[in-house]
C-alpha positions as CSV (number, residue, x, y, z in Angstrom):
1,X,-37.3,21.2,0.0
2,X,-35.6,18.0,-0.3
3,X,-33.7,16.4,2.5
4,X,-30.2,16.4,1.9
5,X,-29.0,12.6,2.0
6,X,-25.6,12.7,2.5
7,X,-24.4,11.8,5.3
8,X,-26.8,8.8,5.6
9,X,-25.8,7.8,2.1
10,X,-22.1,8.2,3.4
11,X,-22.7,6.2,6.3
12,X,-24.7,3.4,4.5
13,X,-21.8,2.5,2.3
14,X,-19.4,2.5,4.9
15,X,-21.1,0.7,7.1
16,X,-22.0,-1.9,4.9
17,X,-18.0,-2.4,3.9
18,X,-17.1,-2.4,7.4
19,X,-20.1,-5.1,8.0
20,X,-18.4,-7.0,5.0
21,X,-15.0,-7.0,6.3
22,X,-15.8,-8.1,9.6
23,X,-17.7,-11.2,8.7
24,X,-14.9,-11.6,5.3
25,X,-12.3,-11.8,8.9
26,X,-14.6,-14.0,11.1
27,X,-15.1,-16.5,8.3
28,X,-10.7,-16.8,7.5
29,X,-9.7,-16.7,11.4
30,X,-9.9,-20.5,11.6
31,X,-7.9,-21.2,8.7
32,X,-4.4,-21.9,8.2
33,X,-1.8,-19.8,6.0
34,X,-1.8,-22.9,3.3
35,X,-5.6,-22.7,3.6
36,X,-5.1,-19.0,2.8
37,X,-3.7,-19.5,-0.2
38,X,-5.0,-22.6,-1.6
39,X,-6.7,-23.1,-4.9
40,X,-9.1,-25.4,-4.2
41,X,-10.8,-25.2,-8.1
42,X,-8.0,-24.5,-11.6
43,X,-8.8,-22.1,-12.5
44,X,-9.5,-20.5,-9.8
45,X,-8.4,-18.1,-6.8
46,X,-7.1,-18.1,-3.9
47,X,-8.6,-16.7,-0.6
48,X,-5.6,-15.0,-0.1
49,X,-5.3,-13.5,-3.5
50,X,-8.7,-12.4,-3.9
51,X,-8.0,-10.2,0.1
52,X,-5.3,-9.0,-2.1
53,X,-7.7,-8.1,-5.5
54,X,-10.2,-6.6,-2.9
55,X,-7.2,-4.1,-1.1
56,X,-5.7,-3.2,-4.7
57,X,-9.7,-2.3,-5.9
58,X,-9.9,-0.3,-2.7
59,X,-7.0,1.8,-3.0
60,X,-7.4,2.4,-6.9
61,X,-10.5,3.4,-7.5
62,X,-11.5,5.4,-4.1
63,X,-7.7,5.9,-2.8
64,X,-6.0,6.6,-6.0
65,X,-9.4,8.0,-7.9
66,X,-10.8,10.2,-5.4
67,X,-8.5,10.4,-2.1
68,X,-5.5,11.2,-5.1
69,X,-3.6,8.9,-2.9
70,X,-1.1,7.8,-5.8
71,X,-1.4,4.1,-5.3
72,X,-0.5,2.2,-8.6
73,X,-2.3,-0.7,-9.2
74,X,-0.7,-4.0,-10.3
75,X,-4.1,-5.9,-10.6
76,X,-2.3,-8.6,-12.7
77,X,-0.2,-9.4,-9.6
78,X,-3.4,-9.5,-7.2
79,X,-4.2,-12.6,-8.5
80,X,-0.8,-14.1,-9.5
81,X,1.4,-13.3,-6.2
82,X,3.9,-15.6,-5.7
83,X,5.2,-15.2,-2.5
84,X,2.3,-14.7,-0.2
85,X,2.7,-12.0,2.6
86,X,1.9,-13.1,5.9
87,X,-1.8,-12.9,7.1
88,X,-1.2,-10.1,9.5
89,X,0.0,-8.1,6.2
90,X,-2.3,-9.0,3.7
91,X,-5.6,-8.3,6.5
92,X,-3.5,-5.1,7.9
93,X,-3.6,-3.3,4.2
94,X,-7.7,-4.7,3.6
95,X,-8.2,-2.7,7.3
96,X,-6.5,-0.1,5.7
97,X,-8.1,0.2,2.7
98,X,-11.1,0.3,4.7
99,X,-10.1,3.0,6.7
100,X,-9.1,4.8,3.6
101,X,-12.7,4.2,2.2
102,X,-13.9,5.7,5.3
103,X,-11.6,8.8,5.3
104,X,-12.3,9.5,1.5
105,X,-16.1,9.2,1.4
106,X,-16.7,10.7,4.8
107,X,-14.9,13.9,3.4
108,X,-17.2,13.9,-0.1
109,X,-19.8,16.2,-0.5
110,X,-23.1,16.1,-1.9
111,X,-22.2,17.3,-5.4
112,X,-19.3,15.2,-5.3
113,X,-21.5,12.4,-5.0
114,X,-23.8,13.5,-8.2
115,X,-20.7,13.8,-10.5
116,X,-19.4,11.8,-12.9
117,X,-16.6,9.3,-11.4
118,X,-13.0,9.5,-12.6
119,X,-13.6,6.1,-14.5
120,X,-16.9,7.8,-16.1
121,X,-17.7,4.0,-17.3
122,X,-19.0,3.9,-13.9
123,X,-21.8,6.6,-13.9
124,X,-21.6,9.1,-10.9
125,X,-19.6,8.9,-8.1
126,X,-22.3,7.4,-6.3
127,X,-23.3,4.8,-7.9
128,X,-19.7,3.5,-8.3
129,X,-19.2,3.5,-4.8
130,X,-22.4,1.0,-4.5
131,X,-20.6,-0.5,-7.2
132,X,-17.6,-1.1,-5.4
133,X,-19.3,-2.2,-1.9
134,X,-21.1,-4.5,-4.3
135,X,-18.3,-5.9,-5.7
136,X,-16.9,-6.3,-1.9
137,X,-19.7,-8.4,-0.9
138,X,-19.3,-10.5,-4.0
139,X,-15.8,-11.7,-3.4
140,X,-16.9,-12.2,0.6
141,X,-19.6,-14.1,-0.8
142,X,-16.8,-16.3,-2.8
143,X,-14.4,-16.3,0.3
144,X,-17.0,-18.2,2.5
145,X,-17.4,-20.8,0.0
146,X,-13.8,-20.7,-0.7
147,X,-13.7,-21.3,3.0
148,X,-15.4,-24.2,3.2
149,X,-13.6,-26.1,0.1
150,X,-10.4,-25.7,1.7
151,X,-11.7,-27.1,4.9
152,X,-13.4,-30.0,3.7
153,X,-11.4,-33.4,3.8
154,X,-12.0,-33.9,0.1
155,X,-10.3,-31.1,-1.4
């Protein structure tokens, strides 16, 4: 009989967001709001737009997709927002989205898991998920170099 993997698989994905987010926060805390949302390379992005592209991702395709939440994404606007919210908002709704991540794949089973995702572009539900925690730690991985551009004295 095989051993049934999920909850470990669960907690591995949630974990690792939660890992992701904490060190995405530890690595923005020193900097200032026009830090936040400098482009330090055109074209480019902003650190503060892509926390905003990271919460919209979040909330459609694990909120929306499978917690039927009914957030509409405006994915355009993620990376075009012209009057930045205040820090406090924009890392409020990425802890909420994380939260939300929690909530919604704590509560799927295993055969939830095996089928195909809502977006079935993305394979099965699980694999999307990695897909999406993937994605996560690419943008974190751009947000600490973004980081250090916009602390530098010669940007």
């Amino acid at each position: 009989m095989a051993a049934d993997l999920t909850k470990p698989v669960q907690a591995a994905l949630i974990e690792e967001l939660e890992q992701l987010r904490d060190v995405l926060v530890q690595a923005i805390a020193p900097l200032t709001d026009e830090q936040l949302w400098r482009k330090p390379i055109e074209p480019g992005n902003s650190i503060g737009h892509l926390l905003l592209h990271l919460t919209g991702n979040l909330n459609h395709f694990v909120g929306a997709q499978l917690g039927k939440t009914g957030y509409v994404r405006d994915r355009e606007r993620e990376f075009t927002e012209g009057s930045p919210p205040a820090r406090t908002e924009v890392l409020g709704k990425l802890n909420e989205a994380v939260a939300m991540f929690r909530r919604v794949v704590t509560g799927l089973t295993a055969d939830d898991l095996l089928k195909t995702f809502p977006e079935a572009k993305l394979g099965s539900t699980v694999k999307a998920l990695v897909h999406l925690v993937a994605h996560f730690a690419l943008h974190r991985g751009q947000i600490s170099y973004l980081s250090r551009l916009v602390t530098s004295s010669t940007v």
